[in-house]
C-alpha positions, -999 to 999 in steps of 0.1 A, spaced: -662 -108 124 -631 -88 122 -627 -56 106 -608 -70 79 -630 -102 71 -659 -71 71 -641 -50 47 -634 -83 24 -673 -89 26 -675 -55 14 -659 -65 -18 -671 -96 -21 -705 -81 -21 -696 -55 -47 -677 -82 -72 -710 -101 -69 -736 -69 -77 -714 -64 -108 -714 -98 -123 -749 -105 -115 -760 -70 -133 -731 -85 -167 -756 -111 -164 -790 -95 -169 -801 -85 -201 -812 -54 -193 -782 -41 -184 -753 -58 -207 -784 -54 -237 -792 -27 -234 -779 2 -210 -745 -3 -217 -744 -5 -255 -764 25 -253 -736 47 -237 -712 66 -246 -682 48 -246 -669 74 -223 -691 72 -196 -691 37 -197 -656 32 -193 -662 60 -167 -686 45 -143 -670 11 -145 -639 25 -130 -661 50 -108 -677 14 -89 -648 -4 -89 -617 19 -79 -640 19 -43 -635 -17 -41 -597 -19 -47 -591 8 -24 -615 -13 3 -591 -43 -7 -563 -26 -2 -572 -15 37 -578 -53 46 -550 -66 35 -526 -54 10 -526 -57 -29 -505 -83 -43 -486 -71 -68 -490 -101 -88 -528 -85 -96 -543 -59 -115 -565 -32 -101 -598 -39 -106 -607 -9 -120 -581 -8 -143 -584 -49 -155 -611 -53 -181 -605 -88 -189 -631 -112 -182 -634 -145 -164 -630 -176 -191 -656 -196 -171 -692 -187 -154 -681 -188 -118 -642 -181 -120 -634 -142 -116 -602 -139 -104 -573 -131 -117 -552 -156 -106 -581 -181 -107 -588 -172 -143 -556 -179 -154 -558 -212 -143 -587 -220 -156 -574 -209 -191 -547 -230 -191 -563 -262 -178 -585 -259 -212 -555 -252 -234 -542 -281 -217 -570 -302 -223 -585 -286 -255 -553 -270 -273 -525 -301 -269 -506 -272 -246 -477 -288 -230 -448 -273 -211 -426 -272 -246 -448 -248 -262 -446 -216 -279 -475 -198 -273 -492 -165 -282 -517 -150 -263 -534 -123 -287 -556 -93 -267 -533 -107 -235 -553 -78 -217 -533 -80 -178 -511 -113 -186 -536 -134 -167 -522 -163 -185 -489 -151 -190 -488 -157 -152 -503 -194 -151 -478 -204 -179 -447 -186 -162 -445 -216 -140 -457 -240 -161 -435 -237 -194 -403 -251 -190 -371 -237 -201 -381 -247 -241 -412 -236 -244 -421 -195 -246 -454 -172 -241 -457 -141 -258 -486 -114 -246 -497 -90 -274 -520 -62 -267 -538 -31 -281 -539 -11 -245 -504 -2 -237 -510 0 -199 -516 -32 -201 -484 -46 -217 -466 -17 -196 -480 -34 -162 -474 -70 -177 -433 -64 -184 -431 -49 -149 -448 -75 -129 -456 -110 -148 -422 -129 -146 -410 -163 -148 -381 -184 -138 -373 -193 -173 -374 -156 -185 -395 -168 -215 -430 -146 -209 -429 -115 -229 -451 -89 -241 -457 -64 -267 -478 -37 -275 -496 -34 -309 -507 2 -316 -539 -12 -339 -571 10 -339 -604 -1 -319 -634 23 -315 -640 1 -279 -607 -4 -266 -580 16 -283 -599 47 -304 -562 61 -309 -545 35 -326 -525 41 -357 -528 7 -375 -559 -6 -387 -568 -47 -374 -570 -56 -414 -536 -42 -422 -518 -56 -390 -490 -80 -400 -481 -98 -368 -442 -91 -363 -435 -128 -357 -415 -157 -381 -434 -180 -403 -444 -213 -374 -433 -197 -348 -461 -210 -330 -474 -241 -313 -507 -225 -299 -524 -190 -307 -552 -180 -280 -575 -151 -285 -600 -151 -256 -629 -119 -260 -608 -106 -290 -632 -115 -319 -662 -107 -299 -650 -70 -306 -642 -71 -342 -653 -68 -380 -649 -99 -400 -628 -77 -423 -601 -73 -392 -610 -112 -383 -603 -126 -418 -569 -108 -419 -560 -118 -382 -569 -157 -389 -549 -152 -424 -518 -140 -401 -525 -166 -375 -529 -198 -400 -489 -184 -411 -476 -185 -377 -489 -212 -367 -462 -243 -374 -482 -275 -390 -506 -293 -363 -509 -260 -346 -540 -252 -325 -561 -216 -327 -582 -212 -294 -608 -185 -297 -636 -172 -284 -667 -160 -302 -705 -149 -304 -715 -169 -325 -750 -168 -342 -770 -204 -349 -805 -219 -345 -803 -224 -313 -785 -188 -304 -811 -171 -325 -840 -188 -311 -824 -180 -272 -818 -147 -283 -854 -139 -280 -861 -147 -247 -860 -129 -214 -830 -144 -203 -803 -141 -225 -782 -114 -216 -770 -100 -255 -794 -91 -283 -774 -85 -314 -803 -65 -333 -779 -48 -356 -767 -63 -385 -737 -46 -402 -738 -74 -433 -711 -95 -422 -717 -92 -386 -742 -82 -359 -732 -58 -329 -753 -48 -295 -743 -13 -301 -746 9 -331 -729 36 -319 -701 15 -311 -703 -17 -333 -669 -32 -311 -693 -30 -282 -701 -67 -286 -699 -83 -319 -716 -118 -335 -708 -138 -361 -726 -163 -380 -712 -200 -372 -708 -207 -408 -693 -176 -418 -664 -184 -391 -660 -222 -403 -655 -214 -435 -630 -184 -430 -606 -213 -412 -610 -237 -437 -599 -211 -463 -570 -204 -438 -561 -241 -438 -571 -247 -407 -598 -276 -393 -624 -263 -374 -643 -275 -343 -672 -256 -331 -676 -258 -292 -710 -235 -279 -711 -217 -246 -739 -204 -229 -735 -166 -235 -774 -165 -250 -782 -182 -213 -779 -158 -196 -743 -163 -187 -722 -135 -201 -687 -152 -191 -696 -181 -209 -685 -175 -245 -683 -205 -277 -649 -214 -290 -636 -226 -327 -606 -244 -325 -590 -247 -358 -557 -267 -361 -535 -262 -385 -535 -287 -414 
């Protein structure tokens, strides 16, 4: 083996340590929601900056990718964890699931490090548009300097809004945020692990602001924790990986310390909320409760 296949083994090695610990309960259950936010943001860069800098001796980072330690987004499926390969991945099921089509106008809300930004940059033609919105300015910063496209129609934006996990400084609260976009602008609106760290106060007022963008026939594409029979019933064995034990009325969060942690909703609660919005609902479930942290379910409401 040469001694850069070694060092790549290295990080393979790592990656796989840290997804398989995500996956066990007793780690993404309980440890982490019980930290500090502080040192858990801490330690996740303290294992991971090792890794990129191992990367970086082997062959070179790409510019096209995030640092690990600085990327927080999450894989949209249970085996893909790349960036490049989740970005695919994420657009294949807008494709399939969202009626996404090179002529569309998207916006990608909690856009994290442009992951799809950069799949669509070379799949939209010339009429259609992405725009990446974000709560973390280094990652909008990072996007406008190194997620392009031929068309120049990938853009993104920063949105100062308050989160006790992800941006404890913000200015604007989620259930005062109007989003600074035109009545149907939109043909698609993605949120992928965005709702899984929010109230349903901040929810309702994001879906009120989506269902207004969104031009008639429109698709939403989120992701969710969502609480049923079978999710409840999963919850309470060995394997599933979250335990939402605290209920905050119209939610339940991992973490009391920091609710934004992890946060579940009742299935019901979220279908009606987007049939209040005008939009049609259709509940897809993951496998989150299996043991599969990755694995997330999805409403997709189109716009009627």
């Amino acid at each position: 083996m040469t001694y850069g296949k070694l060092l790549l083994s290295c990080v393979s090695g790592g990656e796989s340590l840290r997804l398989w610990l995500l996956d066990q309960r007793w780690f993404s259950g309980y440890l982490l929601p019980a930290l500090p936010r502080q040192v858990r943001w801490f330690l996740r860069k303290l294992y991971l900056a090792p890794l990129d800098l191992v990367e970086q001796l082997a062959h070179g980072r790409k510019t096209s990718s995030p640092k690990r330690a600085s990327n927080f987004s999450g894989a949209v499926t249970g085996v893909v964890h790349t960036y490049e390969g989740s970005g695919d991945a994420l657009l294949g099921r807008l494709v399939e699931s969202a009626g996404l089509t090179p002529n569309s106008r998207v916006l990608d809300i909690g856009c994290g490090f442009g992951r799809l930004g950069a799949a669509t940059g070379t799949y939209l033609n010339a009429n259609g548009c992405y725009e990446g919105l974000d709560i973390v300015k280094d990652c909008t910063t990072w996007c406008g300097e190194n997620v392009k496209s031929p068309h120049g129609n990938v853009k993104f934006r920063h949105a100062d809004i308050y989160n006790r996990e992800y941006n404890p400084s913000g200015m604007v609260k989620a259930k005062d945020y109007h989003f600074p976009f035109a009545d149907h602008s939109f043909d698609v609106v993605v949120l992928i692990s965005v709702f899984t760290h929010m109230n349903y106060e901040d929810t309702a007022n994001y879906m009120r602001e989506i269902s207004r963008i969104l031009r008639p026939g429109g698709v939403c594409y989120a992701s969710y924790y969502f609480l049923t029979p079978v999710s409840l019933a999963a919850m309470k064995l060995p394997k599933s990986t979250f335990n939402f034990r605290y209920s905050f009325g119209s939610y339940f969060t991992a973490s009391r310390q920091t609710p934004e942690f992890a946060i579940a909703f009742n299935e019901t609660l979220i279908r009606e909320l987007y049939q209040a919005c005008g939009l049609a609902p259709e509940f897809r479930p993951g496998q989150w409760y299996q043991g599969k942290v990755g694995s997330q379910d999805y409403m997709i409401g189109r716009k009627v």
